[in-house]
VMD Tcl script that builds the backbone (N, CA, C; Angstrom):
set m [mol new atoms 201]
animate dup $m
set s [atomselect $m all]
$s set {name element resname resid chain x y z} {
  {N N UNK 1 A 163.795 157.720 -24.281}
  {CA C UNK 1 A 164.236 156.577 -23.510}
  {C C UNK 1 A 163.391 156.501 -22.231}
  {N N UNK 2 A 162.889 155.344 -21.830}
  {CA C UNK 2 A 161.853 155.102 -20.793}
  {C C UNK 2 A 162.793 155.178 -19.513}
  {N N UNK 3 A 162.155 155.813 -18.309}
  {CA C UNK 3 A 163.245 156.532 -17.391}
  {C C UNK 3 A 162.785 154.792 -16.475}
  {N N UNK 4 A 163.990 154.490 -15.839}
  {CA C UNK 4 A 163.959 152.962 -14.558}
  {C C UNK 4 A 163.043 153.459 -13.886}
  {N N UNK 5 A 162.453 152.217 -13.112}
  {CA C UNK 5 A 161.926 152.191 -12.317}
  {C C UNK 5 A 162.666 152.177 -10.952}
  {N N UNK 6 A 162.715 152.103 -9.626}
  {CA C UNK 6 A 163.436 151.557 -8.714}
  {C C UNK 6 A 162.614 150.892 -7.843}
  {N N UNK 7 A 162.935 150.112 -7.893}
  {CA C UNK 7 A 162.375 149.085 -6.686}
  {C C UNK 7 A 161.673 149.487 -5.878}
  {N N UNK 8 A 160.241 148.797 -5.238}
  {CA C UNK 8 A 159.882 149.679 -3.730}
  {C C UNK 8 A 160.824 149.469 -2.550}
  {N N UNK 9 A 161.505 149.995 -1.476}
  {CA C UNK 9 A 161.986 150.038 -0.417}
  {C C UNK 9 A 161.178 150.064 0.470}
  {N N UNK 10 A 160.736 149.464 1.756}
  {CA C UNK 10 A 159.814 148.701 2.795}
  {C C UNK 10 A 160.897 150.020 3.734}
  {N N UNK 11 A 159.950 151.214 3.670}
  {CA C UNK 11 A 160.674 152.182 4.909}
  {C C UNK 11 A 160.855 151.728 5.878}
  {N N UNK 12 A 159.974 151.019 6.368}
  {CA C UNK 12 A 160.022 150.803 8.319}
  {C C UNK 12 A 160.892 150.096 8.207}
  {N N UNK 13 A 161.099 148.661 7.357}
  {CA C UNK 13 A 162.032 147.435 7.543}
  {C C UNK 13 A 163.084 148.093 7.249}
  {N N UNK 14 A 163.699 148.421 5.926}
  {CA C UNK 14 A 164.540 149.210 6.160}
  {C C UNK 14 A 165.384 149.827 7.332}
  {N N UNK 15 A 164.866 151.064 7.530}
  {CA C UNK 15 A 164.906 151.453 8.406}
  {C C UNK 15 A 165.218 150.567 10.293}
  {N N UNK 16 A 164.514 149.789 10.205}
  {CA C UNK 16 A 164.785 148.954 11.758}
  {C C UNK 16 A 166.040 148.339 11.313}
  {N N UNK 17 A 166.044 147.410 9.868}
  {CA C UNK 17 A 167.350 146.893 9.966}
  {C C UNK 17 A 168.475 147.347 9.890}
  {N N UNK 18 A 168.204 149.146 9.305}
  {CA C UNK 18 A 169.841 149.697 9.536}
  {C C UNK 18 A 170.112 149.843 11.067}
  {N N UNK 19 A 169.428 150.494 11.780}
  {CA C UNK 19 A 169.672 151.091 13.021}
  {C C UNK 19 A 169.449 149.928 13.662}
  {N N UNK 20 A 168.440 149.334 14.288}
  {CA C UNK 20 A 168.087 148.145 15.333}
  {C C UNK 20 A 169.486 147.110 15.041}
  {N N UNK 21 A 169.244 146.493 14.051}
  {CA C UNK 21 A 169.898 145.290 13.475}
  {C C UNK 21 A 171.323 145.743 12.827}
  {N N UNK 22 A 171.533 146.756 12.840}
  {CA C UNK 22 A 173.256 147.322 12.359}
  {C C UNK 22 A 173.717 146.439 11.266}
  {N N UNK 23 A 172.641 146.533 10.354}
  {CA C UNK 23 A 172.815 145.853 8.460}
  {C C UNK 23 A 173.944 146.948 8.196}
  {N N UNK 24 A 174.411 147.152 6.916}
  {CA C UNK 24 A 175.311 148.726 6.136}
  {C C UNK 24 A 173.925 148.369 4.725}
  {N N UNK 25 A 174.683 149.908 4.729}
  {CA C UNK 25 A 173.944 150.151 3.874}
  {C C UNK 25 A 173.825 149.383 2.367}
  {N N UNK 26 A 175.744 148.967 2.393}
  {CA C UNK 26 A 175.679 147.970 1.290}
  {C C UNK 26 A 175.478 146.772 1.337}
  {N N UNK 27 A 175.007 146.324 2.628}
  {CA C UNK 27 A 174.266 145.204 2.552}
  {C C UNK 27 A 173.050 145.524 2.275}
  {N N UNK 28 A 171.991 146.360 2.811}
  {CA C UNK 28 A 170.296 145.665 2.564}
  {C C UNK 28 A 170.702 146.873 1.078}
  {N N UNK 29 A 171.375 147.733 0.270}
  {CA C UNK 29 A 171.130 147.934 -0.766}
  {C C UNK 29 A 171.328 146.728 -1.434}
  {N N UNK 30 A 172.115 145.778 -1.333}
  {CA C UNK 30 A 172.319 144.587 -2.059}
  {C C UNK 30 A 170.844 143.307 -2.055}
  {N N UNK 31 A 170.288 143.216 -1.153}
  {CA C UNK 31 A 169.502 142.646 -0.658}
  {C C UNK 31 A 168.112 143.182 -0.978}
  {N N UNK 32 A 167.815 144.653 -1.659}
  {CA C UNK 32 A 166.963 145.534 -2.016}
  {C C UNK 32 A 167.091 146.087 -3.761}
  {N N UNK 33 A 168.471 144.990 -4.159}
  {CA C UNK 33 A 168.426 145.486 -5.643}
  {C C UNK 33 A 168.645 146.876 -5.834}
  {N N UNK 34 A 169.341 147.437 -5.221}
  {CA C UNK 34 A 169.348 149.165 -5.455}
  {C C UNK 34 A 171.170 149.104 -5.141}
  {N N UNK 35 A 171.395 150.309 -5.275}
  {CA C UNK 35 A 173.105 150.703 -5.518}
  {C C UNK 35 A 173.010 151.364 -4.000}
  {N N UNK 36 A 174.163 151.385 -2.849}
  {CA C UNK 36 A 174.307 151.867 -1.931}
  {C C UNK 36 A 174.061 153.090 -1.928}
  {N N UNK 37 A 174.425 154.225 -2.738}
  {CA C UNK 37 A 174.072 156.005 -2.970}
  {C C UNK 37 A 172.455 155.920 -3.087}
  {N N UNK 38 A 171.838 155.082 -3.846}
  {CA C UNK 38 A 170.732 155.083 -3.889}
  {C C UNK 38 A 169.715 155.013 -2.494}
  {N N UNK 39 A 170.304 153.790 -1.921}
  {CA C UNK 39 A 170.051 153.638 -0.469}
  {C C UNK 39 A 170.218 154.941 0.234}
  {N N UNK 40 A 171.385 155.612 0.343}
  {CA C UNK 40 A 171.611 156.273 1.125}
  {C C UNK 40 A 170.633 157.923 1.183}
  {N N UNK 41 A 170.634 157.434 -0.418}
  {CA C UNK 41 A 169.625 159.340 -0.395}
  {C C UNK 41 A 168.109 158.911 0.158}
  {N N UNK 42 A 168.000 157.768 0.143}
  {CA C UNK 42 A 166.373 157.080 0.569}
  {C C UNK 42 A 166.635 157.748 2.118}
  {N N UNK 43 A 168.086 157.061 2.986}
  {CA C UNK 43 A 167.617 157.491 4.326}
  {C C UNK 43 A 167.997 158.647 4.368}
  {N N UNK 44 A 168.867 159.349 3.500}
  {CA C UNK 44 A 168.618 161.015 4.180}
  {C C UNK 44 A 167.246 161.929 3.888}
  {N N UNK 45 A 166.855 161.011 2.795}
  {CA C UNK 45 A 165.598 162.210 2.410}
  {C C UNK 45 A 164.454 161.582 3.791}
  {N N UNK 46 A 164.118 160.118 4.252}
  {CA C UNK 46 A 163.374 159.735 5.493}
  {C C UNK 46 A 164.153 160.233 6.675}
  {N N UNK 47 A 164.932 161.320 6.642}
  {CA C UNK 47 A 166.089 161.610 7.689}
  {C C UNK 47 A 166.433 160.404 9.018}
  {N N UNK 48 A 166.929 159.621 8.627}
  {CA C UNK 48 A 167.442 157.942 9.078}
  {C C UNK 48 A 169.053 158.757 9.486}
  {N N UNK 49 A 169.368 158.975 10.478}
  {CA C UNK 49 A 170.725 159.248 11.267}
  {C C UNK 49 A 171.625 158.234 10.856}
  {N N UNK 50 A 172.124 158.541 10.078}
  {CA C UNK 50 A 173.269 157.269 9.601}
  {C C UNK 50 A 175.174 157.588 9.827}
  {N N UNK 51 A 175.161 156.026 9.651}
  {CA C UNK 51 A 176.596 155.887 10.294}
  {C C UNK 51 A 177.824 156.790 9.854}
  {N N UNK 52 A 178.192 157.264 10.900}
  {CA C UNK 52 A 180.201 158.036 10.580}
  {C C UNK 52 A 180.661 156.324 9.908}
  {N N UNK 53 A 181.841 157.201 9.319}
  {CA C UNK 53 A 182.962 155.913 9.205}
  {C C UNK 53 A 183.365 155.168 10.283}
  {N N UNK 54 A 183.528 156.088 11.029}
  {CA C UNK 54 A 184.125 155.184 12.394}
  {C C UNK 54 A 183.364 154.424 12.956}
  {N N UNK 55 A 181.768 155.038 13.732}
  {CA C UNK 55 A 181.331 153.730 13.799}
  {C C UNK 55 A 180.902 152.455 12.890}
  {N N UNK 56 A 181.168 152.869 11.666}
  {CA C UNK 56 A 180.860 151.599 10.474}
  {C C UNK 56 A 182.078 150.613 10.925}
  {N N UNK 57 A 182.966 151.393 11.138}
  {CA C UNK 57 A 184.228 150.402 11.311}
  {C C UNK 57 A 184.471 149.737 12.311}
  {N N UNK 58 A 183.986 150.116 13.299}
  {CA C UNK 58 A 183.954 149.730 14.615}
  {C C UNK 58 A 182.964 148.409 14.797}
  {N N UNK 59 A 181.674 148.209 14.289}
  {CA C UNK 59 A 180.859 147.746 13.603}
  {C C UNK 59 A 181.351 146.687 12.895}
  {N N UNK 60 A 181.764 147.171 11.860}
  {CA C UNK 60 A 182.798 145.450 11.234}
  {C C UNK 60 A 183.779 144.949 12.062}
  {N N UNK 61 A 184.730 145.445 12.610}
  {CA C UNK 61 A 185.556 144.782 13.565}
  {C C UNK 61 A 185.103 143.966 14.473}
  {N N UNK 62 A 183.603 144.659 15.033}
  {CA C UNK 62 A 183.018 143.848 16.363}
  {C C UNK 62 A 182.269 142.502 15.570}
  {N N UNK 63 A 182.140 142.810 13.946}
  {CA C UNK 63 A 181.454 141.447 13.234}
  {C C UNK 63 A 182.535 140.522 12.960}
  {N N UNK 64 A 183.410 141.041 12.882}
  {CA C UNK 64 A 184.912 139.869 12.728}
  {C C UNK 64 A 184.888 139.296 13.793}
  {N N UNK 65 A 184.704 139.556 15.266}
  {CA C UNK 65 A 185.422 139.363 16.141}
  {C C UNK 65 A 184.378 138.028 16.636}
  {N N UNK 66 A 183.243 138.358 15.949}
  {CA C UNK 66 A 182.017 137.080 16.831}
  {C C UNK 66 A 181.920 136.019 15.487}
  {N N UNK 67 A 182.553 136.328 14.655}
  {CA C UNK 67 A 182.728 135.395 13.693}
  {C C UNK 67 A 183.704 134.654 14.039}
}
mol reanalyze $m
mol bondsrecalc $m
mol representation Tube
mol addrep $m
């Protein structure tokens, strides 16, 4: 069986839009065609400091709130 391919991931962009631009991960994985776990081992293996729960949540609340 022929093993997938995965998509290329644009490290830097990536990368700026999690941290700079406070995307989640299941957004630009959605936006990148890849599954969020997938995303996520991308930024731990580029060691990308990623979000606790809490600030994820904190994060959506403050996106509710300007919506």
């Amino acid at each position: 069986m022929p093993t997938r391919r995965m998509p290329a991931i644009p490290r830097n962009e990536a990368t700026r839009l999690y941290l700079d631009q406070k995307i989640s991960v299941n957004a630009l994985a959605r936006d990148y065609g890849v599954s969020a776990p997938y995303l996520t081992k991308l930024f731990k293996e580029w060691q990308v400091p990623l979000r606790g729960r809490k600030e994820a949540a904190r994060l959506r609340e403050a996106d509710k709130r300007e919506q």
